[in-house]
C-alpha positions in Angstrom: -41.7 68.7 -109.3 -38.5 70.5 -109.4 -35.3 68.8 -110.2 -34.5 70.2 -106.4 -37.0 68.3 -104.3 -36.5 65.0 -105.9 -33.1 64.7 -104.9 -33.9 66.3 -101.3 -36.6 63.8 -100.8 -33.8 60.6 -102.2 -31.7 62.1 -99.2 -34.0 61.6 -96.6 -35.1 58.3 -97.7 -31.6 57.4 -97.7 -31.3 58.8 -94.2 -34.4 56.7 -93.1 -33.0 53.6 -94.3 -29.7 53.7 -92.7 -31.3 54.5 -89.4 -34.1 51.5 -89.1 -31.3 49.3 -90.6 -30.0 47.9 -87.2 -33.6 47.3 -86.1 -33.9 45.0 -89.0 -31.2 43.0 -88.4 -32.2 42.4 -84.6 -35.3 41.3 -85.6 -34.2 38.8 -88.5 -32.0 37.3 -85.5 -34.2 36.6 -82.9 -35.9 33.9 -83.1 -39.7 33.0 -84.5 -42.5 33.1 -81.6 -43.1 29.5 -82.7 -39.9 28.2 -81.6 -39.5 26.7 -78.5 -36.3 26.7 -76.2 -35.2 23.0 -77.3 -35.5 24.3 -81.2 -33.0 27.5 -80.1 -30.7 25.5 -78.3 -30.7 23.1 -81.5 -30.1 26.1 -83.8 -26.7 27.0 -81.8 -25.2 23.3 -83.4 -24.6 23.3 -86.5 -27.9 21.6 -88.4 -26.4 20.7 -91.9 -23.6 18.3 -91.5 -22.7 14.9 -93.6 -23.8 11.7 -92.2 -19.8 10.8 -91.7 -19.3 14.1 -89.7 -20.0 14.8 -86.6 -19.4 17.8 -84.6 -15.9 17.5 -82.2 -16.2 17.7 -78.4 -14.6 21.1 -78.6 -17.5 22.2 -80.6 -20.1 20.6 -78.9 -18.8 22.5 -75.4 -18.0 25.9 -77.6 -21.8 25.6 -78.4 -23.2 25.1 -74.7 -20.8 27.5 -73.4 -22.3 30.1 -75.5 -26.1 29.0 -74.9 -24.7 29.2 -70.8 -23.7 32.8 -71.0 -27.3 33.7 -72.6 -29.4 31.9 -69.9 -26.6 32.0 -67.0 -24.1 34.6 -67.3 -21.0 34.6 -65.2 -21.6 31.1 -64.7 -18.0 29.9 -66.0 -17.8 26.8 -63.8 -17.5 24.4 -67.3 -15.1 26.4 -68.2 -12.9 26.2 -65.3 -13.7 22.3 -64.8 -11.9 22.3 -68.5 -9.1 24.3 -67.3 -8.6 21.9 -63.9 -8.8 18.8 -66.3 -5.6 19.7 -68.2 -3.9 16.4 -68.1 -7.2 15.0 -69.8 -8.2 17.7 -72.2 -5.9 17.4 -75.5 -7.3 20.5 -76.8 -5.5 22.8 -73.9 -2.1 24.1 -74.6 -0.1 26.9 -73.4 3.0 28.8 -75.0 5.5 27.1 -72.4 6.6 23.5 -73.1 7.5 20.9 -70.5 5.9 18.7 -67.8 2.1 20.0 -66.9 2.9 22.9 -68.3 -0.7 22.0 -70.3 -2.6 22.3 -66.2 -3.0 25.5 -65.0 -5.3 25.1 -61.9 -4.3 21.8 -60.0 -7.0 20.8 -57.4 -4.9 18.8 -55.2 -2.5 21.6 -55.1 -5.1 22.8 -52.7 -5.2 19.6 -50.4 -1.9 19.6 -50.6 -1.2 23.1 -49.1 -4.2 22.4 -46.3 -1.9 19.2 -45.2 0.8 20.8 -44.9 0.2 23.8 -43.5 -2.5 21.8 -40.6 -1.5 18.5 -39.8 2.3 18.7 -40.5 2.9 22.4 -39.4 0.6 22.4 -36.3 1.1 18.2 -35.0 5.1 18.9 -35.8 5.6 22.0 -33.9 3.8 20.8 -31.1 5.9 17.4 -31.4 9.2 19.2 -31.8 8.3 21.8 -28.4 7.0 18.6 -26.5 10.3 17.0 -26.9 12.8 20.4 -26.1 10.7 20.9 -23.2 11.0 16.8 -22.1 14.9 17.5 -22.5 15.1 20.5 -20.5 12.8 18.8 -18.0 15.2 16.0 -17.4 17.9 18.2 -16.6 15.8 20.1 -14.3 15.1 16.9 -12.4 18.9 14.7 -13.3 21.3 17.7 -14.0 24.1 16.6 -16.0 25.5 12.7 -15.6 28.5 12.3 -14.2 30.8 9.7 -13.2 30.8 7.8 -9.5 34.1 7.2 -9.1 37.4 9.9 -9.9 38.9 10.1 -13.0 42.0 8.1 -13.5 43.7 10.6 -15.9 44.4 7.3 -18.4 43.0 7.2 -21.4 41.5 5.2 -24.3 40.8 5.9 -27.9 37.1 5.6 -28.5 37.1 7.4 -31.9 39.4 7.7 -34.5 40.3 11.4 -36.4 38.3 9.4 -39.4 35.2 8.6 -37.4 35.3 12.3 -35.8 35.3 13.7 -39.3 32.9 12.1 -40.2 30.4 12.6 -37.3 31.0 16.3 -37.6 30.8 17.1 -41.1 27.5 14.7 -40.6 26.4 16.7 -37.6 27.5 20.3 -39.0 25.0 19.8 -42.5 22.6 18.4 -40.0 22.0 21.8 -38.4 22.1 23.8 -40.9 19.5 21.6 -42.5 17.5 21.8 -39.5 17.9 25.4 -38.5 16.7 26.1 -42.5 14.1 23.8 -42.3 12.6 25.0 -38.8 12.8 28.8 -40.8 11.4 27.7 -44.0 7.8 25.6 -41.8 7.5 27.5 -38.8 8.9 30.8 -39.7 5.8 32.5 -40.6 3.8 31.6 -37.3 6.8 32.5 -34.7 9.7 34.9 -37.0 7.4 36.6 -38.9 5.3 38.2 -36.5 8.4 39.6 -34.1 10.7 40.8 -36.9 8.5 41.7 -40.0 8.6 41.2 -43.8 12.0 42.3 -44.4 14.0 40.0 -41.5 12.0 37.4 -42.5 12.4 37.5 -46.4 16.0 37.7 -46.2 16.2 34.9 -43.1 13.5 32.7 -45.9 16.2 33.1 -49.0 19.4 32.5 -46.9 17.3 29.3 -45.5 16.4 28.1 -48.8 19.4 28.0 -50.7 21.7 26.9 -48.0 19.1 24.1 -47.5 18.9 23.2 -51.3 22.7 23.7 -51.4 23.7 21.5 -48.2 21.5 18.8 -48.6 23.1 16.8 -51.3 26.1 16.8 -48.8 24.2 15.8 -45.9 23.2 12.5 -47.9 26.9 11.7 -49.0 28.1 12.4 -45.4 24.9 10.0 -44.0 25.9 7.7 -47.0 29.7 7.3 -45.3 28.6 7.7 -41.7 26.5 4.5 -42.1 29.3 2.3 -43.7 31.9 3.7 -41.0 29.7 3.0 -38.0 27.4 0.0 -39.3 30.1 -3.0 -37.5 29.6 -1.5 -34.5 26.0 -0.7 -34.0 24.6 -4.4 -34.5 22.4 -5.4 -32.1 23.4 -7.7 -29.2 21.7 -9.7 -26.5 22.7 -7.6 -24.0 21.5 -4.6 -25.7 17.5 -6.1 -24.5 18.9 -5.7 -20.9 19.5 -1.8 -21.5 16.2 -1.3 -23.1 14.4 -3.0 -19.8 16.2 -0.6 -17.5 16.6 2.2 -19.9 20.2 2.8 -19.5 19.8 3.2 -15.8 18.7 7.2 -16.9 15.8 7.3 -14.5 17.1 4.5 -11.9 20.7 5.7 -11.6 21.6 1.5 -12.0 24.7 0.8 -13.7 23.9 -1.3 -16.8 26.8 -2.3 -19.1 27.1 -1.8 -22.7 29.3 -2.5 -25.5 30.8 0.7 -27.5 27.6 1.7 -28.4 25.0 1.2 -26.2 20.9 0.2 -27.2 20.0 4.3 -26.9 22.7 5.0 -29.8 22.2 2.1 -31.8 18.3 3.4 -32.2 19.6 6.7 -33.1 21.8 5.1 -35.8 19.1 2.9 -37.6 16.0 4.6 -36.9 17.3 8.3 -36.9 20.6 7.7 -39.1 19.4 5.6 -41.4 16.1 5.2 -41.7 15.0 8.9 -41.6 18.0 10.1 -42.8 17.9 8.6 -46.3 14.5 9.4 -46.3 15.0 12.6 -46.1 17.7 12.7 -48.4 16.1 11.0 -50.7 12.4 13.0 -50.7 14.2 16.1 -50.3 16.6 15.3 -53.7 13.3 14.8 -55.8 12.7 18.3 -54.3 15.8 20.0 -55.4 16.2 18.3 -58.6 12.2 19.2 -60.2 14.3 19.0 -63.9 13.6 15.3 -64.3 10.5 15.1 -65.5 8.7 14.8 -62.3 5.7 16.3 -61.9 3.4 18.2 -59.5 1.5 15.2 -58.0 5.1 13.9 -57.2 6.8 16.7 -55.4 3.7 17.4 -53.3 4.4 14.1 -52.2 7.7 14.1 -52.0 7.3 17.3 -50.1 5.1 15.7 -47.2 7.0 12.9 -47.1 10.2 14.8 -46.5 8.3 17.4 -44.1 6.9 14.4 -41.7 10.6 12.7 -41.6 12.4 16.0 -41.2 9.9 16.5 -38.1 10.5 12.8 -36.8 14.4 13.4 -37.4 14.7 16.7 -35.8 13.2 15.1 -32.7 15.1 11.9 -31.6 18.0 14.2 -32.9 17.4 16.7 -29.6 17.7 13.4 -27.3 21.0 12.8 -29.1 22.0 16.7 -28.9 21.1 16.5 -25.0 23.2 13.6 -23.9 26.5 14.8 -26.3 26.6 18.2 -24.5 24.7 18.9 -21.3 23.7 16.1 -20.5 26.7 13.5 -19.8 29.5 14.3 -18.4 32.6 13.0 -21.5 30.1 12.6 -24.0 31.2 15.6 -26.1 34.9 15.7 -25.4 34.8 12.1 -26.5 33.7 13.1 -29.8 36.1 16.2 -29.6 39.1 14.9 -28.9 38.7 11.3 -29.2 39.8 9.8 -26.1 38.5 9.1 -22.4 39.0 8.4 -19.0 39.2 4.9 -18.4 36.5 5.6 -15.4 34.3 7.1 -17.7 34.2 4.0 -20.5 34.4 1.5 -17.6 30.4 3.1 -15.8 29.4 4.0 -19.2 30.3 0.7 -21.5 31.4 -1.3 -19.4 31.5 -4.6 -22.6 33.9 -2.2 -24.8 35.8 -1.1 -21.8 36.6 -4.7 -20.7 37.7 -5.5 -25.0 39.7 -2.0 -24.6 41.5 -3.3 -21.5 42.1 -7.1 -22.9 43.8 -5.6 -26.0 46.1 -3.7 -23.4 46.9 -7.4 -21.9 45.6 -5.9 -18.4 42.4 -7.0 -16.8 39.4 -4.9 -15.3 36.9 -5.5 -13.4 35.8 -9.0 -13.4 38.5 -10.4 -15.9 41.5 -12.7 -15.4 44.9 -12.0 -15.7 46.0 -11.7 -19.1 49.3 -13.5 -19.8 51.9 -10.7 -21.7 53.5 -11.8 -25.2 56.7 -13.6 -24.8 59.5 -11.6 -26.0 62.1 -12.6 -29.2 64.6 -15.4 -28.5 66.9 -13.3 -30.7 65.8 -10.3 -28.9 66.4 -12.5 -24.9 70.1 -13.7 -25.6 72.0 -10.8 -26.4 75.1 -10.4 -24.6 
């Protein structure tokens, strides 16, 4: 044979070979027909190892996730279960360091949402409109309080410029807190579908950092409001009478009071303190996430503060109502400080009697208070 055709003939060979090649390797990895599906699945582990060493859970679920996507493909529920156990799973790690930074799908981020955005949102809103409509209800039926008897035009002190600063710069963060927090739980069921995306992004990010930015000042002011009203909002036994009659509001009966009568006192320890520190407090762990707590925590945190703010806002419209439009006195007290000695005397009646005695004159129902005598020094000049 010619030196020509033998080295044609090694060419196709060649050619031959490299072509059946991948067959050949298919076939040595598929498995004998004698094997059954227990033997494959054993093959997948590793089948020399010492009698010391044994293979680590993160092998053992490497192995059966890879035996999963042969017999079940797509079926990467393991594999998410691994990423929702985070906490647990010491082999899971991400680039960013810091508290559950390791958790990337939390499930009770989800009940967490659902809570929030049904119970709270849609119980609380209703709560909030039942109680605006109740006020302007009341005025429907009352109108606005007023005094039986004329003014006097004489006046008494009732709060001091400390006490008004106080009550306002109390009052001012209130709103602001309240108007934010209405925007930031509410605002996508009743802003967002009259104005849009764009109103309502802008009206969200002015919400949310004045109310991060204003609420540490709400709980200093609530701090120094409590300490500068605490003396006199302790309960007394006639405070039971003005609960029985409640106030004389639906009546019209005259019941008498001391500065602060049962109505106000409730406000100050169930709304002031009470719900105000809680509030401050939940809402504190919300603006301050950089110490250390965690997601579990702020969710909680976050219903907490969401159910008091509700709670809050709502004995806070009573308050509103009967410091503007709904008493006559009730703001311009607070205003200006002072008021007519008619006014105190229907209104609280107890402080208006101290407020007279301190004057050396009597009211209504008091005896005659004997003046100071004056100086000898001062009596026998010439």
């Amino acid at each position: 044979m010619h030196r020509y055709d033998i080295q044609r003939w090694r060419s196709v060979f060649c050619a031959l070979a490299f072509a059946l090649l991948p067959f050949g390797l298919v076939q040595g990895q598929q498995p004998a027909p004698s094997q059954d599906k227990g033997a494959t699945e054993q093959q997948a582990v590793p089948a020399q190892r010492g009698a010391a060493q044994s293979p680590s859970a993160q092998e053992v679920g490497a192995a059966a996730q890879d035996r999963r996507e042969v017999t079940q493909p797509l079926n990467n529920a393991p594999f998410y279960r691994d990423v929702r156990s985070g906490d647990i799973n010491a082999y899971q790690t991400t680039q960013v360091r810091g508290v559950e930074t390791n958790i990337l799908v939390q499930s009770e981020g989800e009940m967490w949402r659902r809570v929030r955005n049904g119970p709270i949102t849609v119980y609380g809103g209703w709560l909030f409109v039942a109680a605006f409509l109740g006020a302007g209800l009341f005025y429907w039926w009352k109108g606005k309080i007023t005094t039986h008897e004329p003014l006097t035009g004489r006046t008494l002190v009732r709060f001091t410029p400390w006490e008004r600063l106080v009550h306002w710069t109390t009052a001012i963060t209130f709103v602001i807190l309240a108007v934010s927090g209405l925007i930031l739980l509410f605002g996508r069921y009743v802003i967002l579908p009259a104005t849009g995306y764009t109103i309502f992004s802008t009206l969200a990010i002015l919400g949310k950092n004045l109310h991060n930015f204003v609420g540490p000042l709400f709980l200093v002011s609530t701090l120094i409001m409590i300490v500068t009203f605490i003396a006199q909002n302790a309960p007394r036994a006639y405070d039971w009478l003005w609960v029985r009659k409640a106030g004389g509001l639906l009546s019209g009966e005259h019941v008498p009071s001391g500065k602060f009568n049962a109505g106000e006192k409730a406000w100050f320890w169930i709304g002031v303190t009470v719900l105000g520190l809680i509030v401050s407090v939940s809402g504190l762990v919300l603006d301050f996430p950089n110490f250390g707590q965690g997601r579990e925590t702020m969710q909680v945190a976050n219903v907490i503060h969401a159910v008091a703010a509700v709670l809050f806002m709502t004995m806070s419209l009573g308050h509103i109502y009967l410091g503007t439009i709904g008493q006559e006195g009730s703001y311009d007290a607070m205003r200006h400080g002072t008021v007519d000695e008619t006014w105190a005397k229907e209104h609280h009646e107890y402080w208006y009697q101290q407020e007279m005695a301190k004057r050396g004159q009597s009211g209504p129902g008091m005896a005659p208070r004997t003046a100071a005598a004056s100086s000898m020094k001062e009596g026998w000049k010439l």
